[in-house]
C-alpha positions in Angstrom: 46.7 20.0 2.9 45.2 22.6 0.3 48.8 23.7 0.0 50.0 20.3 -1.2 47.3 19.7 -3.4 47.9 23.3 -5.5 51.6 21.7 -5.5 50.9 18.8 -7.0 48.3 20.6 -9.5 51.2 23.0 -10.2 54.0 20.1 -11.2 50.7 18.3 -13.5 50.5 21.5 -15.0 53.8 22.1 -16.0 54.6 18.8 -17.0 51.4 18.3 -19.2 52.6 21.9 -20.7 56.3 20.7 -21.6 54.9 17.7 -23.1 53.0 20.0 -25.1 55.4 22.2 -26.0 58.1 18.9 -26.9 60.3 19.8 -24.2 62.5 17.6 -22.8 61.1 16.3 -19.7 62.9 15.5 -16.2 62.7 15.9 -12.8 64.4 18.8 -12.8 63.4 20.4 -15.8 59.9 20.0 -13.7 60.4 21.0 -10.3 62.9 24.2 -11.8 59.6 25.2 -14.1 57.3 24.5 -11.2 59.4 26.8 -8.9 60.0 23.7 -5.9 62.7 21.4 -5.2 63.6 18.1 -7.1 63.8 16.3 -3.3 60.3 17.5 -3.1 58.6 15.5 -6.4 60.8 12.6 -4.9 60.0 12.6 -1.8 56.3 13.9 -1.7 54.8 12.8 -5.2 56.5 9.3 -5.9 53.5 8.4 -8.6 54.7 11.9 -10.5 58.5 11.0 -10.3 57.9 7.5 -11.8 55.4 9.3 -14.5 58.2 12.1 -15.5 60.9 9.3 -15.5 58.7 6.8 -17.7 58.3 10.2 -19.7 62.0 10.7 -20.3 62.4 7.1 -21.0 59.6 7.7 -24.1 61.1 10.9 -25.4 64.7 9.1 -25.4 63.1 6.4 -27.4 61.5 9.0 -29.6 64.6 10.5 -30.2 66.4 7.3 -31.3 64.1 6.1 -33.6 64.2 9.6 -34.7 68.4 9.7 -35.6 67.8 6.0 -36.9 65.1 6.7 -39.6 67.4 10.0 -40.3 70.6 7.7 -40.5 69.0 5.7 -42.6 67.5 8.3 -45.2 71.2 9.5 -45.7 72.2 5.8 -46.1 69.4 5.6 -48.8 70.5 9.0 -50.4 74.2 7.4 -50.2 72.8 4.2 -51.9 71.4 5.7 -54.5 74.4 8.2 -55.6 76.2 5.4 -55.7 73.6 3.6 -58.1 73.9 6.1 -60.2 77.5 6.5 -60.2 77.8 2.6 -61.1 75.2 3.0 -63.8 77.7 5.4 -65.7 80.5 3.8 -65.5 78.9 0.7 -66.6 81.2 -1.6 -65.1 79.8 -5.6 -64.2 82.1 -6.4 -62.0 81.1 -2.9 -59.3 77.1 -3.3 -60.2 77.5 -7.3 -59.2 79.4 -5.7 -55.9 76.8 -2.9 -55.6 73.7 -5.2 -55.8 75.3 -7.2 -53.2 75.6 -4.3 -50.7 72.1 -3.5 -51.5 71.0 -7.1 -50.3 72.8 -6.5 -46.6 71.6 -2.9 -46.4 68.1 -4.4 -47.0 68.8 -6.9 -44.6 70.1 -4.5 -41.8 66.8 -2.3 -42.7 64.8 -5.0 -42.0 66.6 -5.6 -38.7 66.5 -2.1 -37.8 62.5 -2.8 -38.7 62.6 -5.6 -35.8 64.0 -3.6 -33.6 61.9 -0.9 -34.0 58.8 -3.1 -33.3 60.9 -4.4 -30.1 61.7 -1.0 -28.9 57.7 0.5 -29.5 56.6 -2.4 -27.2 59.0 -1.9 -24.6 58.1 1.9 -24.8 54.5 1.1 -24.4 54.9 -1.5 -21.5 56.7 1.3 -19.8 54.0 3.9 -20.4 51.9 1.5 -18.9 53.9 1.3 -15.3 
């Protein structure tokens, strides 16, 4: 029983330590750190397996939001070259065009803003499973 318990304590402790450290968490990432099986946090610590799995689920969020807001900065750094581009050449006909793709990309920023909102709440219900 004593046995189990330093088990458990050893797969807490690893995990709390690659969440620390940013790693990217799974059951196997776990149990190869902790030095036991993946059947084992399966089949003997189903609370930990859901906990690690709700884990990977946050850090895959993370990550998209992350490569969106970084898609997005390039799209603004885009934008604005190309503001500047249409500025010089001074032609009315490509700043009417340009202000009009500046309306959609606002409007697909402020979707990507609703989404983002969506996805945090769905991240935190899951945290809280």
């Amino acid at each position: 029983m004593n046995e189990a318990l330093d088990t458990r304590a050893k797969i807490v402790q690893a995990l709390e330590q690659m969440i620390a450290a940013g790693e990217n968490v799974s059951i196997s990432a776990v149990a190869a750190r902790t030095g036991v099986s993946h059947s084992l946090i399966y089949n003997r610590y189903p609370d930990l397996k859901e906990r690690i799995k709700a884990l990977k689920v946050r850090q895959k969020v993370h990550q998209k939001a992350t490569n969106d807001e970084e898609v997005i900065t390039r799209l603004f750094a885009k934008n604005k070259a190309l503001q500047e581009r249409i500025k010089s050449k001074n032609n009315g006909q490509v700043e009417e065009s340009f202000r009009h793709l500046l309306v959609h990309i606002q409007q697909v920023y402020s979707m990507y803003d609703q989404l983002l909102d969506e996805r945090n709440k769905m991240a935190e219900r899951l945290s809280k499973r």
